[in-house]
C-alpha positions in Angstrom: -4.2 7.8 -5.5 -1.4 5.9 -6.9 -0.6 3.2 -5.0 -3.7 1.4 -2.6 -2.8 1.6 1.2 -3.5 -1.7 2.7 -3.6 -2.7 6.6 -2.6 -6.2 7.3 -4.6 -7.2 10.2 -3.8 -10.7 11.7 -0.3 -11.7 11.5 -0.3 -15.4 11.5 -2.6 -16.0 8.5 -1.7 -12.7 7.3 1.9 -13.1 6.4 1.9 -15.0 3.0 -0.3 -12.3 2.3 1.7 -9.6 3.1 4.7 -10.5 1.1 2.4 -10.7 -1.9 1.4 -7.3 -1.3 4.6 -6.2 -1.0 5.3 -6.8 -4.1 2.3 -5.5 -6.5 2.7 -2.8 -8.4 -0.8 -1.2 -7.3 -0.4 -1.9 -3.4 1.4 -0.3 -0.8 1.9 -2.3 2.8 1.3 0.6 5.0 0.0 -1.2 8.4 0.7 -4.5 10.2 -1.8 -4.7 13.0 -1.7 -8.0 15.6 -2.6 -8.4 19.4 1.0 -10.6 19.2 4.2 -8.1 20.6 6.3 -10.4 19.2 4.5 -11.6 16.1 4.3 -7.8 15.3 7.9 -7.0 15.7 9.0 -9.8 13.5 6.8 -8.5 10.7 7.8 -5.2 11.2 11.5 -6.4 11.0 10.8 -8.4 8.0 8.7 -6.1 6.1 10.3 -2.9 6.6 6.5 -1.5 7.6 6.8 1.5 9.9 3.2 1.9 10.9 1.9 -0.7 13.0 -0.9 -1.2 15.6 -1.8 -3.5 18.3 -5.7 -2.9 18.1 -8.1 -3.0 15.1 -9.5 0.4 16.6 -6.3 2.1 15.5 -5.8 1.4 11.9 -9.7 2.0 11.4 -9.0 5.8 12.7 -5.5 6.6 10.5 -7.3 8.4 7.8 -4.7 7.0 5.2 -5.5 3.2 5.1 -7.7 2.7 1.9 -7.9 -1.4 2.6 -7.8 -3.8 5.4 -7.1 -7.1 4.8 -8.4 -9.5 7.8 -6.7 -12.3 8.8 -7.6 -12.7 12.3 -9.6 -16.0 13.5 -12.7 -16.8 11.4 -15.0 -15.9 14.3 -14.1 -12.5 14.5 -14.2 -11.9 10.7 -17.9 -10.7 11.1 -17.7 -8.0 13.1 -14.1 -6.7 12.2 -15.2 -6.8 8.8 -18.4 -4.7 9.2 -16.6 -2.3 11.2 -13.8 -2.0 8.7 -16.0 -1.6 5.7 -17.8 1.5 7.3 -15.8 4.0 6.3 -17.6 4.7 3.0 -14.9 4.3 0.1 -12.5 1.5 2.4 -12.5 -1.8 1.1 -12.0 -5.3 3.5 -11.6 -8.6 2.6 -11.3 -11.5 4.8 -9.7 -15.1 4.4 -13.0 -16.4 5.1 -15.9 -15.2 3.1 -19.3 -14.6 5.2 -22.9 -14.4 4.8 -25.3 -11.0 5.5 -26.6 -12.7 8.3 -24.6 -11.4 11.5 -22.1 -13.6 12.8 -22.4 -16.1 10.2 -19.1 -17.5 8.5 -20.9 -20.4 6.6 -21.2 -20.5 3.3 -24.7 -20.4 1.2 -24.0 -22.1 -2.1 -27.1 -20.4 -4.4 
């Protein structure tokens, strides 16, 4: 693999991110995924991406995404993110980190 194939998913919080992604040497932007129409067409206008997606479902199935990057709202992170991570050799992070517990977005200081 030479370049990592990253999913955006989440638009709103995900676009600062996706212009940093753009431009790392290591990282290819290969999916923008967002429930938005419009919020999905404008970052596939600025980005230049041609795959995108309107459900999580569907960049979870293309057999060519090796990250997903969620940016959706924090209370989804904990499902999205165990569905994401899965796949055995796809990595997911998430703007918020989470504990093991289900649902839980709070942080455990040790």
């Amino acid at each position: 693999m030479d370049k990592l194939n990253i999913a955006v998913v989440g638009l709103r919080f995900g676009k600062t991110w996706m212009n940093g992604l753009r431009r790392h040497p290591n990282c290819r932007l290969a999916c923008l995924c967002d429930s938005d129409p419009a919020a999905l067409e404008k970052g596939q206008a600025e980005s230049g991406v041609n795959t995108v997606a309107s459900h999580l479902e569907e960049v979870l199935n293309d057999p060519h995404i090796d990250a997903v990057a969620l940016f959706t709202p924090a209370p989804l992170h904990a499902e999205q993110s165990e569905q994401s991570a899965w796949d055995p050799g796809r990595l997911c992070v998430t703007r918020i980190f989470r504990t093991f517990e289900a649902g839980s977005t709070e942080y455990t200081p040790s």
